[in-house]
N, C-alpha and C positions, 0 to 999 in steps of 0.2 A: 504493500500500500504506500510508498515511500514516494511512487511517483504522481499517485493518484490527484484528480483536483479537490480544491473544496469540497466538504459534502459525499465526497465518493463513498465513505464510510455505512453513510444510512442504505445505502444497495442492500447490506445486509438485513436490514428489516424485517421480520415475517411480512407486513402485507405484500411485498411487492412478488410479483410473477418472472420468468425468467428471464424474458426480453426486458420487463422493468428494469431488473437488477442489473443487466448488463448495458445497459442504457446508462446509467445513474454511476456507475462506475467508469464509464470511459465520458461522461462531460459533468460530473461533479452533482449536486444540489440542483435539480431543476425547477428555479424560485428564481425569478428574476429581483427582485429587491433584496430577499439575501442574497444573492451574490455581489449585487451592486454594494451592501455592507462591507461584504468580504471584501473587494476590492478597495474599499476607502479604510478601512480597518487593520487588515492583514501588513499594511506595511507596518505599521509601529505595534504590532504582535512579535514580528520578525526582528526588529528591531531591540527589543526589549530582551531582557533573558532572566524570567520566573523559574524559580525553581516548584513553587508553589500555590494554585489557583484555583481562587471559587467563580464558579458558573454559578449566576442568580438567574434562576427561571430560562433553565436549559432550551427548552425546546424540544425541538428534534437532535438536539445533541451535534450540531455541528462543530460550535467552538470548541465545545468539550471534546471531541475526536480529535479537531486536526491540531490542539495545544499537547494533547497526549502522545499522536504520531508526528506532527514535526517538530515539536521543540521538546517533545521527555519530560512533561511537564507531572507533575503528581495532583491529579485536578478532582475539585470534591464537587458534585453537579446536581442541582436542586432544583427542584420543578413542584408547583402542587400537583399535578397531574400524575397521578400513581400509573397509569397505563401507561404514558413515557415513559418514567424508570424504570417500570416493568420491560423495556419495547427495547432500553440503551440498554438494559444490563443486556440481553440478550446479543445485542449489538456487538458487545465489548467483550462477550466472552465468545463470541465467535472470531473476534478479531484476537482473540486473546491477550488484549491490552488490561494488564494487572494494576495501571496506573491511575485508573479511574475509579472514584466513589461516587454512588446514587444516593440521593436521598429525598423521598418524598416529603414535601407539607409547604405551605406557605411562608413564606418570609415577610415578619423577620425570625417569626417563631421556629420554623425548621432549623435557625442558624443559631438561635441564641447562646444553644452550650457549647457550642465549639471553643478551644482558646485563644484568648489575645494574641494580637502579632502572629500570627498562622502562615499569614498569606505574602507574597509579593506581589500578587496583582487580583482585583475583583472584576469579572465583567460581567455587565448587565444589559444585553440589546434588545431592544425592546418591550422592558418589563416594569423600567420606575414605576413610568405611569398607571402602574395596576397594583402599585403595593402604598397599604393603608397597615397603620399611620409610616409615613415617608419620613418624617423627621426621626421618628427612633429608627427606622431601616437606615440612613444614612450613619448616624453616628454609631451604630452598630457598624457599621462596613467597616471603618474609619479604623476603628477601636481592634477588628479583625486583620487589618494590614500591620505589616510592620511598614518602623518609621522609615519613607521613604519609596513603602509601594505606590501602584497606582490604582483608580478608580478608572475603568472604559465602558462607558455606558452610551447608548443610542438611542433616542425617544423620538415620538411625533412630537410636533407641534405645531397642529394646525389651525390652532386659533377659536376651536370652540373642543369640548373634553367629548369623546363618543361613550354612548351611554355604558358600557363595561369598565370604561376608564376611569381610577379615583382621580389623576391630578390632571393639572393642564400646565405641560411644562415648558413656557416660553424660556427665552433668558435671562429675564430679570427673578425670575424664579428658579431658577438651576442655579443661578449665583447666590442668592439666598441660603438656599440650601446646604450649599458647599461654604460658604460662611459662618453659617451655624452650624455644623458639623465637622468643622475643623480642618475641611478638604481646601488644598491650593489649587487652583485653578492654570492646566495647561495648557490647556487647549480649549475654544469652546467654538466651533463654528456649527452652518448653518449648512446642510447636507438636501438632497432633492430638490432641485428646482425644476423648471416647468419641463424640459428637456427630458429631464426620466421620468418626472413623472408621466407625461407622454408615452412612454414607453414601460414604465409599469401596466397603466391602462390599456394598452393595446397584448400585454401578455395576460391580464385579466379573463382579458373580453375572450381571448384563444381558450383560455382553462376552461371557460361554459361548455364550452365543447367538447372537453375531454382529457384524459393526459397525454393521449398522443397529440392533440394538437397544437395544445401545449409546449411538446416533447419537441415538437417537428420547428415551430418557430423558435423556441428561446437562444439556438446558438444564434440566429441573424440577430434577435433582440440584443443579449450579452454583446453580440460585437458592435454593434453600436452605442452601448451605453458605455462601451470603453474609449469610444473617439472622444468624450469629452469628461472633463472633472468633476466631480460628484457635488464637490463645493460649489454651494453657489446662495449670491446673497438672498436671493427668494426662496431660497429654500425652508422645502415646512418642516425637517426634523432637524436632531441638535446631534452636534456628535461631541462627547465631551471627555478628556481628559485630565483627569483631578489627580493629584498627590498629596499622601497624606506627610506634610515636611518629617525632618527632624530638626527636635527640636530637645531644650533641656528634660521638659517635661516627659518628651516618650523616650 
């Protein structure tokens, strides 16, 4: 799996069939906005070097794979969705990556009793927005890094909250947050503007139809969302990198 793309990992799946699975393995995750993540993300993944990492509200287990097979990462992955960690462990024992922990429940509760200073890096993509209360989730992370990890989180923000979402996380509200929770702020730009989102909605529109048709457009979609940069100032989500300093106190 060393050469595979993004995503390749979930081929192993129970639901998928066998053309699925071989599919999914030779062009990665077929999600056009995750990838487009992956793409704006994976450089300072790559860049970085964690020895130790919590996935908040895994998913399908994508970050969690490719941090476990390209960077040897020892990563603890938490989802409330018990049929996900039902779906990775199996995932991960077929890959046989010993590197990976599951753990079902909500955050911040799932996380509470873990130890201080644990981690060198937290990532959270697309999940702030769904964990209540946020302010004790934040200073929990904070308190879970050691001094000098990082916080990588991804959220919408499109300027009114969709009805399953607790927060609405503009900017001035991310900075807020990482204010009161002790996080330093590296990074904080402004991610999808009309250009993929155009091209989100037109891989949408293909998915009603099926996964093959899906399947059949997203390499032209992907390569076009790669002619241009992901940043851009209209864009409606935030991509944010936070550090927790050091400092006397930690």
């Amino acid at each position: 799996m060393a050469c595979r793309p993004f995503g390749a990992e979930y081929a192993y799946a129970p639901r998928w069939n066998r053309w699925e699975r071989s599919l999914i393995l030779r062009l990665g995750a077929i999600d056009l906005p995750t990838r487009m993540r992956a793409r704006l993300i994976l450089p300072y993944l790559r860049d970085a070097s964690p020895r130790s990492v919590l996935d908040v509200g895994f998913g399908t287990g994508h970050w969690s794979f490719w941090l476990a097979r390209d960077r040897s990462c020892r990563v603890m992955a938490v989802d409330a969705d018990r049929s996900r960690v039902d779906e990775a462990r199996q995932v991960a024992e077929a890959l046989g990556l010993e590197s990976l922990d599951f753990r079902a429940g909500h955050v911040p509760d799932a996380i509470a009793d873990l130890p201080p200073q644990t981690f060198d890096l937290v990532i959270a993509i697309e999940v702030l927005q769904l964990v209540a209360p946020l302010a004790v989730c934040m200073r929990l992370l904070w308190g879970l890094l050691r001094p000098g990890g990082h916080l990588v989180a991804h959220v919408p923000a499109l300027g009114y909250r969709r009805p399953y979402e607790q927060h609405l996380l503009d900017t001035e509200e991310i900075k807020r947050l990482c204010a009161e929770s002790g996080f330093q702020i590296v990074r904080l730009t402004r991610s999808f503007g009309p250009y993929h989102r155009a091209l989100v909605s037109v891989f949408g529109r293909s998915s009603a139809y099926g996964r093959g048709a899906a399947a059949a457009l997203f390499p032209l979609l992907f390569v076009l969302g790669c002619l241009r940069p992901l940043e851009h100032p209209s864009g409606d989500s935030r991509l944010l990198i936070a550090r927790r300093p050091f400092s006397p106190e930690t």
